[in-house]
C-alpha positions in Angstrom: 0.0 0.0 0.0 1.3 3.0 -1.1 2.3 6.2 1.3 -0.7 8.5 -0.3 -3.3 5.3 0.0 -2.1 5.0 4.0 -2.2 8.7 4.9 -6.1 8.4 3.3 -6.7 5.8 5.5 -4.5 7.4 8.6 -7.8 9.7 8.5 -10.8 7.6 8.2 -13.0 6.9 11.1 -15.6 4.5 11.7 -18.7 7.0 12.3 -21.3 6.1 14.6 -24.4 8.3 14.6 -26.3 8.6 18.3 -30.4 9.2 17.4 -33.7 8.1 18.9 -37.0 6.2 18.5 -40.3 5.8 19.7 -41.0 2.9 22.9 -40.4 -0.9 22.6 -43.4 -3.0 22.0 -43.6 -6.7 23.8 -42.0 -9.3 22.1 -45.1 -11.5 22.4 -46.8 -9.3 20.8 -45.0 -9.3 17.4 -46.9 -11.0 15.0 -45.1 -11.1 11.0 -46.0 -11.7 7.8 -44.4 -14.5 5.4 -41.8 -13.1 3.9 -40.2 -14.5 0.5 -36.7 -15.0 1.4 -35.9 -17.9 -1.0 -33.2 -15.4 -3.9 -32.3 -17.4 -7.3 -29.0 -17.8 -7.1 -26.7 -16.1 -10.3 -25.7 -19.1 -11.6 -30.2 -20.4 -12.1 -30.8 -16.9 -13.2 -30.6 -15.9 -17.3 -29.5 -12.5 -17.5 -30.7 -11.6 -21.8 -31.2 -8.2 -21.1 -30.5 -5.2 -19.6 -33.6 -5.4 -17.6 -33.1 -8.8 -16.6 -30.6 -7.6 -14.6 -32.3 -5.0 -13.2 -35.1 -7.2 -12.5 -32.4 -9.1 -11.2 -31.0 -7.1 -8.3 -34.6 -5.5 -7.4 -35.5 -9.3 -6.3 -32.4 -9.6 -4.6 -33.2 -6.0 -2.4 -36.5 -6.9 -2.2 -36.0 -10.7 -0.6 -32.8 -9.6 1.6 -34.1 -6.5 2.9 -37.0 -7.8 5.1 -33.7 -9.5 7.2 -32.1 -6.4 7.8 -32.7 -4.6 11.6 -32.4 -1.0 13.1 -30.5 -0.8 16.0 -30.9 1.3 18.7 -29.0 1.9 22.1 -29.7 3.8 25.2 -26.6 4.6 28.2 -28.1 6.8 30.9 -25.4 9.0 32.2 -24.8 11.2 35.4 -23.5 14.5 34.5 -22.5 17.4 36.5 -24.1 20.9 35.2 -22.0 24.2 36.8 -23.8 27.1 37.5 -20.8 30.0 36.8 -23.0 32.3 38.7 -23.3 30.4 42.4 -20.5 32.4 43.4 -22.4 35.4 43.3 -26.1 34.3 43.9 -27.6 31.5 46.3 -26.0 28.6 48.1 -22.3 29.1 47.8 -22.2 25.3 48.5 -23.4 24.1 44.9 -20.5 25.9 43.0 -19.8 22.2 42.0 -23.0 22.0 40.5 -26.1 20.0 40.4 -26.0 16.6 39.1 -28.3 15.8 35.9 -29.0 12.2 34.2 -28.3 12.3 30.6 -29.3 10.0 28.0 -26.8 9.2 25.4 -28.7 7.3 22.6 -27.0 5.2 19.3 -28.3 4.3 15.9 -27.0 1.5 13.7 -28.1 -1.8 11.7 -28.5 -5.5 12.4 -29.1 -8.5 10.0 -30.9 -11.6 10.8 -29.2 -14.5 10.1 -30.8 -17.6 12.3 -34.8 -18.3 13.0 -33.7 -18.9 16.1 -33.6 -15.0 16.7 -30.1 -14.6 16.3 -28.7 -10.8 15.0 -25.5 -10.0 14.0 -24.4 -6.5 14.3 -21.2 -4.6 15.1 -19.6 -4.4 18.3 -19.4 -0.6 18.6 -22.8 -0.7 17.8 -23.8 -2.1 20.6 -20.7 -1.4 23.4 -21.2 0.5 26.6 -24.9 0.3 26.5 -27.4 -0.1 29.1 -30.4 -0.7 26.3 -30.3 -2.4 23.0 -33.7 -1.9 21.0 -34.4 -3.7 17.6 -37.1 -2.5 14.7 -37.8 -5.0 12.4 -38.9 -4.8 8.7 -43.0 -4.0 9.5 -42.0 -1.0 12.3 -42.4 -3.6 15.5 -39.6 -2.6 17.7 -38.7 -5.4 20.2 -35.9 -6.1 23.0 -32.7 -7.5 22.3 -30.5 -9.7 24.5 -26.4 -9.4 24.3 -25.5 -12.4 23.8 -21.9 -11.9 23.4 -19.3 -9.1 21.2 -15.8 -9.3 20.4 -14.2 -5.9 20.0 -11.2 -7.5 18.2 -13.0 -7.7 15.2 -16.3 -5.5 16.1 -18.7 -8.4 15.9 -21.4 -8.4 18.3 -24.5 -11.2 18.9 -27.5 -10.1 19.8 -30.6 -12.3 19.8 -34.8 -11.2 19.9 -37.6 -13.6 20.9 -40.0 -13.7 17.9 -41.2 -16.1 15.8 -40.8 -16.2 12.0 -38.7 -14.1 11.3 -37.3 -13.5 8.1 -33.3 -14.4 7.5 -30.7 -14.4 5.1 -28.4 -17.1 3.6 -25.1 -16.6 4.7 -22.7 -17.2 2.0 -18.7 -17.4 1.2 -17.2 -14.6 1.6 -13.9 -15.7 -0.2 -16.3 -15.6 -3.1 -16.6 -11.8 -3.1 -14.4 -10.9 -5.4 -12.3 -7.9 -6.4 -15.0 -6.4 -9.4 -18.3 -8.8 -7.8 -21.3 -6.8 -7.8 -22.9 -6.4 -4.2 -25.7 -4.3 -2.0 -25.0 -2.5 0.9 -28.5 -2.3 3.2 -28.9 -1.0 6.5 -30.5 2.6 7.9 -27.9 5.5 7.1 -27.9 8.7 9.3 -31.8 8.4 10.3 -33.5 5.5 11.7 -36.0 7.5 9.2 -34.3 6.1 5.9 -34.1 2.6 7.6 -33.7 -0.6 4.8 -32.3 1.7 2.6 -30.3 0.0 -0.4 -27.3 0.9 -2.2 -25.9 -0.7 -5.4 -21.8 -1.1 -6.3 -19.0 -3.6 -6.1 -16.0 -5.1 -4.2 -13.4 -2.3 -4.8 -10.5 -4.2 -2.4 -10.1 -7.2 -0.1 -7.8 -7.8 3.0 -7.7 -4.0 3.9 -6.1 -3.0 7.1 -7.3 0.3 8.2 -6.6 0.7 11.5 -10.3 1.6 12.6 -10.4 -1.0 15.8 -8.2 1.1 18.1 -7.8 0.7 21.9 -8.5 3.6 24.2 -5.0 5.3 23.5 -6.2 5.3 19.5 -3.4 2.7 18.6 -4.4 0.0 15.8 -6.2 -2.9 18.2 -7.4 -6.5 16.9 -8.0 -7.9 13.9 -8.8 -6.6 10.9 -9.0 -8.2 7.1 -11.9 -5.7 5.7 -13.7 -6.4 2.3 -13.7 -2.8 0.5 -17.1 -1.1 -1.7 -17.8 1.5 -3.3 -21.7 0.7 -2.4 -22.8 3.7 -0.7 -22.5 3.4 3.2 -22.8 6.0 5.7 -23.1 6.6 9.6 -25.9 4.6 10.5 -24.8 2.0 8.7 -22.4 -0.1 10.9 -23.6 -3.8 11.5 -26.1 -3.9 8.2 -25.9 -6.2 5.5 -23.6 -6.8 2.4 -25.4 -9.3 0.0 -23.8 -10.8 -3.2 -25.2 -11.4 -6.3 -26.8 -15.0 -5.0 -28.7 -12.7 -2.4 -26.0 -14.1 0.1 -24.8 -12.1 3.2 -21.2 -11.6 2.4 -20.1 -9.3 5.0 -21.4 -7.3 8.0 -20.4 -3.2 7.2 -18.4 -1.7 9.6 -16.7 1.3 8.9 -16.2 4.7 6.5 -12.9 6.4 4.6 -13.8 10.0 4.6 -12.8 13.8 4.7 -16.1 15.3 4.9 -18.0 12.7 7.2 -20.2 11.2 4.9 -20.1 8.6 1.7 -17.0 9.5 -0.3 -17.3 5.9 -2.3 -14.7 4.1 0.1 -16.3 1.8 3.1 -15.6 -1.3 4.7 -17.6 -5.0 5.8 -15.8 -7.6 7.3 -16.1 -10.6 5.8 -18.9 -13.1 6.4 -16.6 -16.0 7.2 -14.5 -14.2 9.9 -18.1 -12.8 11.4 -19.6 -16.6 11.5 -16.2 -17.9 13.3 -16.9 -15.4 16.1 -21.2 -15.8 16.0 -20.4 -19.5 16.8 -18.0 -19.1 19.5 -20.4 -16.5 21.3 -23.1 -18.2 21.0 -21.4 -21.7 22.2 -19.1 -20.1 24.9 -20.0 -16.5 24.7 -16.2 -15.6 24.5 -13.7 -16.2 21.6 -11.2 -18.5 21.4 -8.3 -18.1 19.6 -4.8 -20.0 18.6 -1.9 -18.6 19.8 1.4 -18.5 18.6 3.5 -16.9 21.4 6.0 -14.5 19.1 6.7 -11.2 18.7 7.4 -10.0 15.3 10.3 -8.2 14.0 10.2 -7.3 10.2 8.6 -7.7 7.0 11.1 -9.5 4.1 11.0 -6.8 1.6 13.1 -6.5 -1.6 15.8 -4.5 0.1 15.2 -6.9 4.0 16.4 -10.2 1.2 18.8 -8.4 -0.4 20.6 -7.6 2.9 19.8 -11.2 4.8 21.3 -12.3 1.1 18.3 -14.3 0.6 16.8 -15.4 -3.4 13.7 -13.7 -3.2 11.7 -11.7 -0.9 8.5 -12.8 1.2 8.2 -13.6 5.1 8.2 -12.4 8.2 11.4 -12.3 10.6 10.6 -13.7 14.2 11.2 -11.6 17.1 11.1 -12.4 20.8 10.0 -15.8 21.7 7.8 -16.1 24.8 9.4 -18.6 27.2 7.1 -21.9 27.3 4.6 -20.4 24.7 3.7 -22.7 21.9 6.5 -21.4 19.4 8.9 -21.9 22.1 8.0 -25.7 22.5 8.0 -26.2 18.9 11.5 -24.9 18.7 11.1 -21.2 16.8 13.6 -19.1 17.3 14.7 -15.3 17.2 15.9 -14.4 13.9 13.9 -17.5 11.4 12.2 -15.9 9.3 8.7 -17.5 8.7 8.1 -17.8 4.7 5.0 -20.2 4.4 2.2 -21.6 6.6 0.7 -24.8 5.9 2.1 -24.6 2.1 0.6 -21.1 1.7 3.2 -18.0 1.0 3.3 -15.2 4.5 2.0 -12.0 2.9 2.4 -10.0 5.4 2.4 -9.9 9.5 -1.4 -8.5 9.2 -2.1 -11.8 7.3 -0.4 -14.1 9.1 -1.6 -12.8 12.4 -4.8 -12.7 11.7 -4.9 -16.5 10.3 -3.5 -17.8 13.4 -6.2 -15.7 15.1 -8.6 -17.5 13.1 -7.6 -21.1 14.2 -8.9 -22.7 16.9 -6.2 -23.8 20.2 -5.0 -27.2 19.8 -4.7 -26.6 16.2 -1.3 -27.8 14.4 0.3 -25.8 11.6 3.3 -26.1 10.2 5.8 -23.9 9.4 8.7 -23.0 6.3 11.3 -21.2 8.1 15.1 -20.1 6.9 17.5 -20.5 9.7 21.2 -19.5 9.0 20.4 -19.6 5.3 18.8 -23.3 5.4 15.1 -24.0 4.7 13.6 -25.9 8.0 10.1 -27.1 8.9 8.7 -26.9 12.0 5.1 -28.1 13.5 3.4 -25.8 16.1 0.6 -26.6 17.8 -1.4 -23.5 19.1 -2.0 -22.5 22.8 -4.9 -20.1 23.8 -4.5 -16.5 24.0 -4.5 -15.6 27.6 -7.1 -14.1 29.0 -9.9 -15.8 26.5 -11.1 -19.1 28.6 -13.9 -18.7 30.8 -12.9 -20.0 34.0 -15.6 -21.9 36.4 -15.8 -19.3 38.6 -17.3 -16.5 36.3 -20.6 -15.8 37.9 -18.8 -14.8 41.2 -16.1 -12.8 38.8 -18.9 -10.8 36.9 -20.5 -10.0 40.2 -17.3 -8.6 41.8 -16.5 -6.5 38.2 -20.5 -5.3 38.7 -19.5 -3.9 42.2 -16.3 -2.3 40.8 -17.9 -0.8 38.1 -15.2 -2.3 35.9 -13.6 -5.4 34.3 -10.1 -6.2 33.7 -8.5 -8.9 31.4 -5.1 -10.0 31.2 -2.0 -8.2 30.5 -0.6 -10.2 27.2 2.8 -9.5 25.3 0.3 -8.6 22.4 -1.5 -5.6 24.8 1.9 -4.7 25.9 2.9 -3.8 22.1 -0.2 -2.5 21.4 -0.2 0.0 24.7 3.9 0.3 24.8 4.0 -1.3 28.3 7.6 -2.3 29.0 8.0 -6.0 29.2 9.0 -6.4 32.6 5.6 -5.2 33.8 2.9 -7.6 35.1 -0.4 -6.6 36.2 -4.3 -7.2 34.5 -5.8 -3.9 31.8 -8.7 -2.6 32.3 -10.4 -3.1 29.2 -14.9 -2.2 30.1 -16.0 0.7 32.7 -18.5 2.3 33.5 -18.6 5.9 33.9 -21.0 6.0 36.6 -18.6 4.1 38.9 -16.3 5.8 41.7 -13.3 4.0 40.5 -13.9 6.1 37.2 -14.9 9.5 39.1 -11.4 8.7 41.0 -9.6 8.3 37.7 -9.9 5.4 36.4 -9.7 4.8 32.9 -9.6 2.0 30.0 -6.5 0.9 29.1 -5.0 1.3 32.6 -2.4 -1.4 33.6 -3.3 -2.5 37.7 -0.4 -4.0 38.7 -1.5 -4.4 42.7 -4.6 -4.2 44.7 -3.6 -2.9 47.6 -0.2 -2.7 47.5 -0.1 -6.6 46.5 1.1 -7.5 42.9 -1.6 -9.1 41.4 -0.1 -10.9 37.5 -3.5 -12.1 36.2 -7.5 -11.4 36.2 -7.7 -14.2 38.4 -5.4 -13.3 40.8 -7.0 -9.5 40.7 -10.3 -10.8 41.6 -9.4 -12.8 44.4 -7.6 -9.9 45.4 -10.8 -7.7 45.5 -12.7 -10.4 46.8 -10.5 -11.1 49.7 -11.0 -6.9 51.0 -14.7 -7.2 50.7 -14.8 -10.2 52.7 -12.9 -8.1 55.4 -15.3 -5.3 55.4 -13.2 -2.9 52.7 -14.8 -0.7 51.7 -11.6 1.7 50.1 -9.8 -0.1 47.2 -6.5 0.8 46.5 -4.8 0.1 43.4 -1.4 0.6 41.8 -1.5 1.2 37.9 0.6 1.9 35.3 -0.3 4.5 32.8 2.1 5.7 30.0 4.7 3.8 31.9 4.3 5.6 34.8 3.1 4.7 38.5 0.0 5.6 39.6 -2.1 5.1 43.1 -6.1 5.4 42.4 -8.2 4.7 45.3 -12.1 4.4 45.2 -14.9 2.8 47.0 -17.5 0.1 46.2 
């Protein structure tokens, strides 16, 4: 990618537009019509004309489109309104102001892909709410249940309890190729111009664009976008892409633009990678990924090869080896350079990453390496990312997080790249709070690294919540924690 195409996409935001609606009915009261769902696929369909084609594609809009959902969220805040005149007039006490609930609200799209109720919508769609509302094709608006969201690749799950409902086919997204014609539905700007369609093509595939960022706005997760010039805009994040066999292809996610609107460029991520995660949510309601245990240190470029006096370019060079991590035990070390996986050429780190990402633990793979100019093969076989298996204490963990206000995860050599935490550091990030809580009134923020709970080192989410768990069976009612932020320490101390 050249330096022009990056700095374009060094810019572009993923735009989320914050409207309202009208009250939620009762699910039990949602009565729908039949729908006609059942598409001709391409391949049955005889295109003669031009208005075949047309004909064509207004089927397609017409039997997807009753599948495709408005989303909208509700997150009732407390805010603090100052009065700049209490210094002057009446009670000098309320110069801090009074304190005034606000109501933040969120707009986006949804598509129906099981009878079983299940929705699949974006992640930041649907994160830091307190109230997810769905309005189906006919105008009914129902309740949705969370069932799960992974904010590494801004998939979320949510499900409604209603009966025959329409769905779509999902379909291969590898199949969406570079020229394919494709729709882009969902509700753009205004739950108003909800299940509006928009014609175009597959412009790209396997962008990169840095849109999933972590509270410091560093790149964050996982990210292998399919690129149209279909017209999508705010509003449109979690609605449908549909192929040409009036498939789902990919769930859109995110804009390129300077002014805030369509400028041609926007981004779905692929059906395939979004049914990987659906599965795992719905069967675990987490995600598990393999896990290689590396760090990596350099892309094999023309002038890399030339100066490692290798034959041809390609690869990626391995960096720091995690001690007992699953490249470790298959005998990687600093230095190979990685030039195929399972037969199939590295293209880049992005790639690569995100393919090991998308493999399941236990999984082997092998590996063509170069070692000291000599071509090796070695056979990994994946561990779990820490931090992603649910552990059998989790109701009394996401009691303890509801008390705190906050949840932490664990602090992996992948977050400490991604949030420049030196290596030596051990603690858990806090990576969900509410802003409601006192730890976040006393400072708190996402992204922090807790390294002790009161003034013991805590190296694990485990270990943090047996920490907290431990003062509240004493009667504590003052936390104090030690965090890192920027690399420097912190104390923040809050009550429950």
């Amino acid at each position: 990618m050249n330096t022009a195409v990056k700095n374009f996409f060094g810019i572009a935001a993923a735009i989320i537009v914050l409207l309202g609606m009208n009250a939620v009915n009762n699910n039990s009261s949602v009565t729908l019509p039949d729908y006609d769902t059942t598409v001709t696929t391409s391949e049955e369909r005889s295109v003669a004309t031009l208005k075949d084609l047309n004909d064509a594609i207004v089927d397609i809009a017409e039997k997807t489109n009753p599948a495709v959902v408005t989303i909208t969220t509700e997150k009732t805040q407390q805010i603090r309104r100052m009065d700049p005149f209490s210094m002057f007039f009446g009670n000098p006490n309320s110069r801090n102001g009074d304190t005034q609930e606000y109501v933040q609200r969120g707009l986006g799209s949804g598509v129906i892909v099981s009878e079983e109720g299940y929705i699949l919508t974006n992640n930041h769609v649907i994160d830091n709410t307190d109230e997810i509302k769905v309005r189906l094709f006919n105008g009914d608006e129902i309740e949705a249940e969370l069932i799960g969201a992974d904010p590494e690749t801004d998939i979320a799950v949510l499900k409604v309890a209603v009966e025959n409902l329409p769905t779509v086919t999902l379909g291969n997204s590898d199949d969406a190729k570079v020229g394919s014609f494709v729709l882009a539905i969902g509700s753009p700007l205004s739950a108003d111009l909800a299940h509006t369609v928009s014609f175009g093509i597959v412009s790209a595939r396997g962008r990169t664009i840095g849109v999933i960022r972590n509270e410091r706005g560093q790149p964050f997760g996982f990210e292998d976008f399919i690129q149209t010039d279909a017209a999508i805009n705010p509003g449109n994040s979690g609605g449908a892409l549909i192929d040409m066999n009036g498939e789902l292809v990919g769930i859109n996610s995110a804009i390129a633009s300077r002014s805030g609107g369509n400028d041609g460029i926007g981004f779905a991520i692929p059906i395939n990678l979004a049914k990987r995660i659906m599965d795992d949510l719905i069967a675990d309601g987490t995600v598990s990924r393999g896990y290689l245990g590396m760090y990596y240190a350099g892309e094999v470029d023309q002038t890399m090869a030339d100066a490692l006096g290798l034959d041809t370019k390609g690869g990626i060079i391995v960096g720091q080896i995690e001690e007992d991590g699953p490249a470790d035990k298959a005998g990687l070390k600093e230095e190979d350079i990685i030039i195929s996986m399972n037969g199939n050429k590295i293209k880049d780190w992005d790639a690569f990453r995100l393919e090991i990402a998308n493999l399941k633990p236990g999984k082997k793979i092998d590996l063509q390496v170069i070692r000291d100019g000599k071509d090796q093969k070695i056979s990994v076989t994946l561990g779990s990312r820490p931090g992603t298996e649910i552990t059998s204490n989790e109701s009394v963990k996401e009691d303890i997080a509801e008390r705190l206000g906050f949840k932490v995860t664990d602090l992996t050599s992948d977050v400490k790249r991604q949030l420049n935490i030196m290596n030596d550091v051990e603690g858990v990030v806090v990576n969900e709070i509410r802003e409601s809580s006192n730890a976040y009134e006393r400072g708190l923020q996402k992204g922090d690294v807790i390294t002790a709970v009161k003034r013991k080192k805590v190296s694990n989410a485990e270990q943090f919540y047996e920490e907290v768990e431990r003062s509240t069976e004493k009667g504590d009612q003052a936390i104090l924690l030690t965090i890192e932020r920027n690399n420097l320490k912190q104390f923040i101390a809050f009550r429950l």
